[in-house]
SEKOL-705290 format. One line per 8 residues: number of its first residue (from 1); for each residue x, y, z of C-alpha. Coordinates in pm, 1 decimal, padded with zeros to 6 digits. Example, Ala and Ser with C-alpha at 12.3 -4.5 7.8 and 13.67 -1.06 7.14 Angstrom:
# SEKOL-705290
1> 01230.0:-00450.0:00780.0 ~ 01367.0:-00106.0:00714.0
***
This chain:
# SEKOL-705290
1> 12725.7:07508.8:12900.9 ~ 12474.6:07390.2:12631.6 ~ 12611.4:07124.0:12395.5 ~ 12581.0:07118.0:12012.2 ~ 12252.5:06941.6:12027.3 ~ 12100.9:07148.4:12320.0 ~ 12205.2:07490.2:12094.9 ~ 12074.2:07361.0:11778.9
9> 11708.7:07292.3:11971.2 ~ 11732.4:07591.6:12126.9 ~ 11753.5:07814.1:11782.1 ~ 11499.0:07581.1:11601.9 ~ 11229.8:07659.9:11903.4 ~ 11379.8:08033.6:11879.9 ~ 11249.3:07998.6:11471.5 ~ 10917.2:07839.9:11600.4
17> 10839.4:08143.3:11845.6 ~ 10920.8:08376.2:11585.4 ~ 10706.9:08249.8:11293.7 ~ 10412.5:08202.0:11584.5 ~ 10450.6:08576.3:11614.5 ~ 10404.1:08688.4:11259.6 ~ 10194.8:08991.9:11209.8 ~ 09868.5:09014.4:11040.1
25> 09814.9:09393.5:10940.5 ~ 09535.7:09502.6:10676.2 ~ 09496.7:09661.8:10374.1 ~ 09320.2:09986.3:10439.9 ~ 09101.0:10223.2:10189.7 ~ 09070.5:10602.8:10346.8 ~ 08881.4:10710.8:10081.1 ~ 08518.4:10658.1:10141.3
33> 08320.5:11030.1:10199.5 ~ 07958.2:11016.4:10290.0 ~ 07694.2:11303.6:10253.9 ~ 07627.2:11344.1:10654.5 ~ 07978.7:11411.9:10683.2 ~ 08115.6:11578.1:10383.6 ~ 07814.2:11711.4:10261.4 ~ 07816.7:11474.4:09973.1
41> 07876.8:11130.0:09866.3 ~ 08208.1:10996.0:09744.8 ~ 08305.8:10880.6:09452.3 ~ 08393.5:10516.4:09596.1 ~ 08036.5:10496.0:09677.8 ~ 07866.3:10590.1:09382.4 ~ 08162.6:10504.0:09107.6 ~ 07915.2:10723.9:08906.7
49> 07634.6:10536.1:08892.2 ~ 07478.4:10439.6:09216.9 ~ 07278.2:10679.4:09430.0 ~ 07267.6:10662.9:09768.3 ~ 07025.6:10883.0:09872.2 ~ 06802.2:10565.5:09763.2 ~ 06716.0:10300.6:09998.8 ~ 06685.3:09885.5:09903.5
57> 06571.8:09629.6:10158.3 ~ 06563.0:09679.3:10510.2 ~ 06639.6:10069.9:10453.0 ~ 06991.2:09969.5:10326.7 ~ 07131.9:10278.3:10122.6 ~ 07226.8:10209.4:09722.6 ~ 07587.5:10186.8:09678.4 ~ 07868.2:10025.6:09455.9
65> 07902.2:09769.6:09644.7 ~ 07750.8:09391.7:09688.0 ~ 07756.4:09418.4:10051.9 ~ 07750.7:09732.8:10282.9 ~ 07951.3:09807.9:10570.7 ~ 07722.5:09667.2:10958.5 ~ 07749.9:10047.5:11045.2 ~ 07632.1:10234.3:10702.1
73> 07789.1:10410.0:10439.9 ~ 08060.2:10607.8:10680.1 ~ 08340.2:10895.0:10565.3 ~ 08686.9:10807.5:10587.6 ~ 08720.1:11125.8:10803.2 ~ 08483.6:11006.8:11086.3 ~ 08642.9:11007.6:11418.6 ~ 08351.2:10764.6:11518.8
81> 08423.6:10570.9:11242.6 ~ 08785.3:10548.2:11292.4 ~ 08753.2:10460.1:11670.0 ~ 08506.9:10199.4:11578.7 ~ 08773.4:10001.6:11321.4 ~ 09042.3:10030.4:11542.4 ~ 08836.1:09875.5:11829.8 ~ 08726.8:09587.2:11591.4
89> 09067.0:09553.9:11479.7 ~ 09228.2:09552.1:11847.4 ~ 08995.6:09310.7:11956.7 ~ 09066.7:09076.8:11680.5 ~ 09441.7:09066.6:11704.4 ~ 09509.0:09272.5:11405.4 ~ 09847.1:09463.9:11472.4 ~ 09842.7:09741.9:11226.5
97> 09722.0:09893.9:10863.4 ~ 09895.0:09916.4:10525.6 ~ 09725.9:10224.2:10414.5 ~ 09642.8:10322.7:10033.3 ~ 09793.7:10647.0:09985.7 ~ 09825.8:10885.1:09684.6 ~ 10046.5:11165.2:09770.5 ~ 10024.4:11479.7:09882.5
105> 09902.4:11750.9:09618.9 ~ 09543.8:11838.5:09617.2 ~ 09443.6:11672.3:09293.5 ~ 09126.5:11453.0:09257.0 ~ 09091.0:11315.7:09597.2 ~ 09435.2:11292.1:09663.8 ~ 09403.2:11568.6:09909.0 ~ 09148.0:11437.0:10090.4
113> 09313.1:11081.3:10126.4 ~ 09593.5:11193.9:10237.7 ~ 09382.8:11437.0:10496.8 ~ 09236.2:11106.4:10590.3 ~ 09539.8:10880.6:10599.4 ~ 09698.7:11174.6:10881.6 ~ 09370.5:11134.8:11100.0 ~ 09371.7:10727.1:11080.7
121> 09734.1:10742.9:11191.0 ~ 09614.1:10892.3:11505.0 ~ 09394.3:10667.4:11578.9 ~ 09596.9:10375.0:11549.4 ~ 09889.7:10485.1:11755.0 ~ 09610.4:10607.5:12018.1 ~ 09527.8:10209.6:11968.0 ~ 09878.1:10096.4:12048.6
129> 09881.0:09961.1:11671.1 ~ 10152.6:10009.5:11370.5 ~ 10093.9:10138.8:11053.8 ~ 10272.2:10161.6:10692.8 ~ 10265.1:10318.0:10368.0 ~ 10101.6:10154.0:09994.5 ~ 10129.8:10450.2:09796.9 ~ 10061.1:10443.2:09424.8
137> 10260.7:10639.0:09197.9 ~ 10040.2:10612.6:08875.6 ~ 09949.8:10873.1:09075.9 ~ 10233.9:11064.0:08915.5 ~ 10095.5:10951.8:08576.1 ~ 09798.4:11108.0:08633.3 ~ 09918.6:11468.0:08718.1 ~ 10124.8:11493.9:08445.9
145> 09787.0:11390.6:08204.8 ~ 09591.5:11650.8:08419.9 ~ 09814.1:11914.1:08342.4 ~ 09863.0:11918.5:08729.3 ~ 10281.2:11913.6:08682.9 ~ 10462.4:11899.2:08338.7 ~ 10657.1:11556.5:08244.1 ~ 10995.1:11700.8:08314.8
153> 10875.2:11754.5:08721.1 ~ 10745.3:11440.8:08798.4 ~ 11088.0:11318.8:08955.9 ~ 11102.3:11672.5:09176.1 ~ 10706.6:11593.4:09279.5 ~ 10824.4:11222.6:09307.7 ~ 11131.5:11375.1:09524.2 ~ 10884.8:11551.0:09777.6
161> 10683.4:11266.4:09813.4 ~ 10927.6:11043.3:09987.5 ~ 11073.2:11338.7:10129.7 ~ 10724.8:11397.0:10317.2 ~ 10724.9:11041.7:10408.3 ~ 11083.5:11026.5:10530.3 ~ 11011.2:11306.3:10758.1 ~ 10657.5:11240.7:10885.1
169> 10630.8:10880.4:10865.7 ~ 10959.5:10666.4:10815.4 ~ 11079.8:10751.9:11127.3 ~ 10801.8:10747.0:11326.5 ~ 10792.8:10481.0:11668.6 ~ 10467.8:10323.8:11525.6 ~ 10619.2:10308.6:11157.6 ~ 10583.0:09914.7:11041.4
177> 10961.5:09789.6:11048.9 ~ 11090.5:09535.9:10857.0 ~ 11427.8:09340.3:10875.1 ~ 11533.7:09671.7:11041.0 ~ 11375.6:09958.7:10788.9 ~ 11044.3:10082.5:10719.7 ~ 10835.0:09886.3:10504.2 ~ 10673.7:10111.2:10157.8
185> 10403.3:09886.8:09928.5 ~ 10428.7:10051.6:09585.5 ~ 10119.6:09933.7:09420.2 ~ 10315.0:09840.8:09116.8 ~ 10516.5:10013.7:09033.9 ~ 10286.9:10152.1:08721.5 ~ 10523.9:10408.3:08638.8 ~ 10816.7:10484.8:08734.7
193> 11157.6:10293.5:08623.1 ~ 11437.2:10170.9:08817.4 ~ 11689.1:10457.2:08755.1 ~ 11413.4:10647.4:08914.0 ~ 11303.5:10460.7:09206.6 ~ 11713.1:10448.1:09231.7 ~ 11679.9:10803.7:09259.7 ~ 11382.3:10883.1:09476.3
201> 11576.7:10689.5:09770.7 ~ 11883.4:10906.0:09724.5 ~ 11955.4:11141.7:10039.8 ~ 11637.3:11000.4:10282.2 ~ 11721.3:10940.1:10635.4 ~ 11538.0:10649.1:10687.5 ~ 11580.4:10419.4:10383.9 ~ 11303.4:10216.0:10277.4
209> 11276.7:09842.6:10223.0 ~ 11012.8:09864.9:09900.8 ~ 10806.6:09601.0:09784.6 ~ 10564.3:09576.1:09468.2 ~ 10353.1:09359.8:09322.2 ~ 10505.8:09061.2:09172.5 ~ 10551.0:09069.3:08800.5 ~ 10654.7:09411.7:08858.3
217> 10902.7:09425.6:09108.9 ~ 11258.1:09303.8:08901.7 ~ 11191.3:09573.5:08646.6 ~ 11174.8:09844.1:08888.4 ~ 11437.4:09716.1:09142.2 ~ 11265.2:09710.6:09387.2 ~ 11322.7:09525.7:09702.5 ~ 11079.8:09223.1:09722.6
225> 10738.5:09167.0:09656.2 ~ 10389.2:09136.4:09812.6 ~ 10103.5:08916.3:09697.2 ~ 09740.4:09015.4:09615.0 ~ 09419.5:08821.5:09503.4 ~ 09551.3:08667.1:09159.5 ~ 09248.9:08792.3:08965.8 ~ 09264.3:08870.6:08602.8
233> 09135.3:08877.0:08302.0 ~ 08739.7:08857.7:08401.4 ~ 08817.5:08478.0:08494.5 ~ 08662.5:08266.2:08804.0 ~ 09010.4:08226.1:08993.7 ~ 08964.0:07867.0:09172.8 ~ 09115.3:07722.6:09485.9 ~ 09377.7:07514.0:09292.2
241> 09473.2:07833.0:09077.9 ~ 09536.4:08052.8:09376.2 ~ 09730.3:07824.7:09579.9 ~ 09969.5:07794.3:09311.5 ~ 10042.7:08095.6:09249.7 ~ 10083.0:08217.2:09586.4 ~ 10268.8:07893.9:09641.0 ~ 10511.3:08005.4:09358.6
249> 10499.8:08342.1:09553.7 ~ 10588.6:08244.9:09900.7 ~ 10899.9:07986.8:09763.2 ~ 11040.2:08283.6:09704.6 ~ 11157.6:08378.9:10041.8 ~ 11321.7:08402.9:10227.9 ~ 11597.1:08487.0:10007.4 ~ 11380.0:08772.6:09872.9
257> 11166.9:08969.2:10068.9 ~ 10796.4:08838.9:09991.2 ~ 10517.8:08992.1:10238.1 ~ 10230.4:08700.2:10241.1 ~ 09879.7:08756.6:10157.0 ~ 09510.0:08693.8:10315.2 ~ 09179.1:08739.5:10156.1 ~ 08821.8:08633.9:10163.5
265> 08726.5:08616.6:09842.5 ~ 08674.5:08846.2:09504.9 ~ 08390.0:09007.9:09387.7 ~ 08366.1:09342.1:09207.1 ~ 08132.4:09596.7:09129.8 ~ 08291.3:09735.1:08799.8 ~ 08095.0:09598.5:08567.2 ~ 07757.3:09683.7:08744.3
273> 07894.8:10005.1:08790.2 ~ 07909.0:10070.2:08409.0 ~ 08333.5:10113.0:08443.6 ~ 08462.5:09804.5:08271.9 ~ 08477.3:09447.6:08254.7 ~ 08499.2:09243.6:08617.6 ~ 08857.3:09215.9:08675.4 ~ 08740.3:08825.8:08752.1
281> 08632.9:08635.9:09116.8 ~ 08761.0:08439.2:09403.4 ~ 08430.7:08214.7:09590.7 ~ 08446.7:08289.9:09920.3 ~ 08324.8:07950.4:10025.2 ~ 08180.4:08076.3:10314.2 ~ 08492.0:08179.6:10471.7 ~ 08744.3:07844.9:10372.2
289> 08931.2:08086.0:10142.2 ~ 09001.0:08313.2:10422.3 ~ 09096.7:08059.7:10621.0 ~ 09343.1:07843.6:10400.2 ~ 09482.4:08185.8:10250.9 ~ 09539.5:08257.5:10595.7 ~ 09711.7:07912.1:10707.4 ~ 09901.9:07910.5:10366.7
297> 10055.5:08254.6:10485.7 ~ 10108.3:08087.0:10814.9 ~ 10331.4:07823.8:10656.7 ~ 10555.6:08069.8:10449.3 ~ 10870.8:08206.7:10533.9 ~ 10733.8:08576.0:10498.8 ~ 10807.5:08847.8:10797.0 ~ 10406.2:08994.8:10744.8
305> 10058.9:08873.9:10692.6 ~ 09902.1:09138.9:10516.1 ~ 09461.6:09081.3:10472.0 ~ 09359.3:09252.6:10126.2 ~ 09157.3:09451.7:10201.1 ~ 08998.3:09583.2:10557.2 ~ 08736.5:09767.5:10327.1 ~ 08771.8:09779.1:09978.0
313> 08389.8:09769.2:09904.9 ~ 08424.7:09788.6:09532.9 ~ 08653.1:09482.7:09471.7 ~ 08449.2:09272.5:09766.5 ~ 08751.1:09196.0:09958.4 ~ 08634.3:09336.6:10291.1 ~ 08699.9:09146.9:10634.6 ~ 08515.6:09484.4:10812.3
321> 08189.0:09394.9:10969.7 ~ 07918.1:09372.2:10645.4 ~ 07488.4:09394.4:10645.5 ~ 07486.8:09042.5:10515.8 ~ 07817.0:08912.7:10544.0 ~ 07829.8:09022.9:10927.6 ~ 08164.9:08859.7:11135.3 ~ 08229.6:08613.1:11006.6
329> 08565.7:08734.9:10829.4 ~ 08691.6:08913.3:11146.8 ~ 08593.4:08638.8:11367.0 ~ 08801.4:08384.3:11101.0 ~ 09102.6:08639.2:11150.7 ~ 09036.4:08650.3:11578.9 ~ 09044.1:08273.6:11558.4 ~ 09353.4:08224.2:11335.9
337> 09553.4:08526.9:11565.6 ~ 09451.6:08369.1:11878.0 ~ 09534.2:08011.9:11804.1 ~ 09883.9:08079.7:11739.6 ~ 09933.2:08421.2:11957.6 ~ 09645.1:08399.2:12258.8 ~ 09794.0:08701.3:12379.0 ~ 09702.1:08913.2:12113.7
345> 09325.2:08840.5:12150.1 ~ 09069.8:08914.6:12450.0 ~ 08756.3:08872.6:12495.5 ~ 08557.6:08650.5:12282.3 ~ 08444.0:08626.1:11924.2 ~ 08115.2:08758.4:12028.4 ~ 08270.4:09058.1:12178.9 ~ 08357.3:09192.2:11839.4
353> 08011.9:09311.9:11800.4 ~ 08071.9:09566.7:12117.1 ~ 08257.0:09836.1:11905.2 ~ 07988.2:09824.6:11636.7 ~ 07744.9:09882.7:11927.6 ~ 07969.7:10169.4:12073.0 ~ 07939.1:10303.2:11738.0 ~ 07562.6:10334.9:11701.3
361> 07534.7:10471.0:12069.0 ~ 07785.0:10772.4:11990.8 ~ 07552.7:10822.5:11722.3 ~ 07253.6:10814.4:11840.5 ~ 07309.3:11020.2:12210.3 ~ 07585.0:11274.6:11994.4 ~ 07557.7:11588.4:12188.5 ~ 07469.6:11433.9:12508.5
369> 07774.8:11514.2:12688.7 ~ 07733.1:11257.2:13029.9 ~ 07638.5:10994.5:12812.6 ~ 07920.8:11060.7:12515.4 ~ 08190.0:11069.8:12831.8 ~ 08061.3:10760.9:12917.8 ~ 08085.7:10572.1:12626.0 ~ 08433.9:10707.0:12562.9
377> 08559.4:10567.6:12889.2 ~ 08338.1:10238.6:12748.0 ~ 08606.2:10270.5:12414.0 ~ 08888.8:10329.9:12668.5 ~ 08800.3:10050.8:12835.2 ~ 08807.5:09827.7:12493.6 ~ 09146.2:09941.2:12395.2 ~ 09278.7:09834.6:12722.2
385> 09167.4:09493.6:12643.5 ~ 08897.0:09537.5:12964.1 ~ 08601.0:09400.2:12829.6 ~ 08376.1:09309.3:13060.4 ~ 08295.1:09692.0:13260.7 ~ 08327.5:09823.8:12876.1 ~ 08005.5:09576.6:12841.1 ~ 07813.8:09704.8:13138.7
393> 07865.5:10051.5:13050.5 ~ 07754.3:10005.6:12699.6 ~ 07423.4:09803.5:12803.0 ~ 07353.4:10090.9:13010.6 ~ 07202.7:10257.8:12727.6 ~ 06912.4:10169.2:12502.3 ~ 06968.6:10160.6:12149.8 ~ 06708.0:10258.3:11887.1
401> 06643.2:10020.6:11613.9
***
């Protein structure tokens, strides 16, 4: 029989093992449509003002943002595309997305989010990976000013939103858990009350533990809160600033719910884009802000790391693969996963480039059915964590520069 002493050491290490296995998920866009694939190009690429039917330097295609993704312009609804993100992300450690979602009427390009959001899911279960909900309800907002619904339905369309999720998603094996329920961002709230997000949970069979952003989570009632880059206001956001306020964040658990955050840096497109104002910057510093945002996560008492964002190309928060950037992001991530979880990571950091590669072959020989088989056994091969015969298979075939 242990003694006192013996018991107490053995929950402390039980606390150790369980912090070292903290999550790091990212924040995913599925909104990006590209003219190959949808016949024209989305909105989050142009923002109304950039063409990219134009090429810059080195044949790189015009777009609203400062740095393109390694692998082009893609569509949101590319099954290349989506294989190739959740290879990178497998291979880095990631466990899972926190998808930006926006409903389920076909308004805008709700529609085709949420067509997009149903085909990523795939993918990532496919991947072994886990997957949640950040749905926006100023989403709400704007269907009543489209004349979409009138005022008095927006808690019936607010109703059959969670409904869909609590019957799709909620309960679903690869559903993101936390402290026993599924985990829903609201990114916000930015309209709704808390008699109605009281409401909206009424009756669902798998209730949800919701979080929001942080200055707007008491007046909602929601359940806790997660962090984003502080920007605001057009200002240069500096290391000091940052670190206090997530600081101020994180002491908030774990007698609240607070899910940490992760990010490289700041740096939108808005005002280039002829929108608005910058909403402000965070330096990257050549990757230290990624890194100590990541460590200062580390150190909280907070169930989830969650990396804002995986691709948000407008706000220049991506950790995806970039022309210029390259990486160096998702080999800071692979490095801070496999120093604390070695499990989680195979391979090495250079191996990260092999799902970009796998990318531009499926491109290049599409409709060349012995090769394509081939390079899906290569992607098979990847998910399984088998890297070295994925290699050989892949430098079986030339690529085209």
């Amino acid at each position: 029989m242990l003694s006192a002493g013996s018991m107490l050491l053995v929950f402390l290490l039980s606390q150790i093992s369980v912090q070292a296995e903290q999550p790091v998920f990212v924040h995913y866009m599925p909104w990006y449509a590209s003219k190959p694939v949808s016949g024209q190009w989305g909105w989050h690429w142009t923002m109304g003002h950039f063409n990219p039917d134009k090429r810059a330097g080195k044949g790189i295609r015009e777009a609203a943002t400062h740095d393109p993704p390694v692998i082009g312009l893609y569509d949101s609804n590319d099954p290349d595309v989506l294989e190739c993100q959740v290879l990178l992300m497998k291979l880095a450690g990631i466990e899972g997305v926190i998808i930006d979602w926006y409903g389920i009427t076909d308004f805008r390009d709700y529609g085709i989010v949420h067509r997009n959001t149903q085909h990523l899911v795939k993918f990532v279960k496919r991947a072994g990976l886990k997957f949640a909900i950040c749905y926006e309800d100023q989403t709400l907002k704007h269907l009543v000013e489209g004349k979409q619904i009138p005022a008095s339905q927006v808690m019936a369309q607010g109703k059959s939103v969670m409904g869909w999720l609590d019957e799709h998603w909620f309960g679903d094996d690869a559903y993101l858990q936390v402290d026993g329920k599924p985990l829903l961002l609201v990114f916000g709230p930015q309209y709704l009350n808390q008699s109605q997000w009281k409401a909206l949970r009424t009756g669902l069979k798998h209730s949800p533990l919701i979080c929001g952003l942080p200055h707007l989570v008491q007046p909602a009632g929601l359940d806790g809160l997660f962090a984003w880059p502080p920007v605001s206001g057009g200002k240069t956001v500096t290391p000091e600033m940052w670190r206090k306020r997530l600081t101020e964040y994180y002491a908030r658990a774990p007698q609240e719910t607070v899910i940490s955050v992760a990010f490289p840096g700041f740096h939108d497109i808005y005002q280039q884009a002829g929108l608005h104002e910058s909403y402000g910057a965070i330096d990257a510093r050549d990757g230290k802000t990624l890194q100590e945002t990541l460590q200062l996560a580390a150190e909280s008492k907070t169930p989830l790391i969650q990396v804002a964002t995986w691709n948000d190309y407008g706000e220049g928060t991506v950790v995806e693969p970039q022309a210029q950037g390259g990486y160096r992001n998702l080999e800071i991530i692979r490095s801070f996963v496999g120093a604390r979880s070695p499990r989680k990571v195979s391979g090495t950091a250079r191996d990260l480039r092999l799902p970009v590669l796998w990318y531009r072959l499926k491109k290049q020989y599409a409709g060349e059915q012995t090769v394509t088989a081939k390079l899906d056994e290569a992607a098979a091969l990847l998910l399984a964590g088998d890297i070295a015969p994925a290699r050989r298979i892949l430098e079986e075939f030339r690529l085209d520069e």
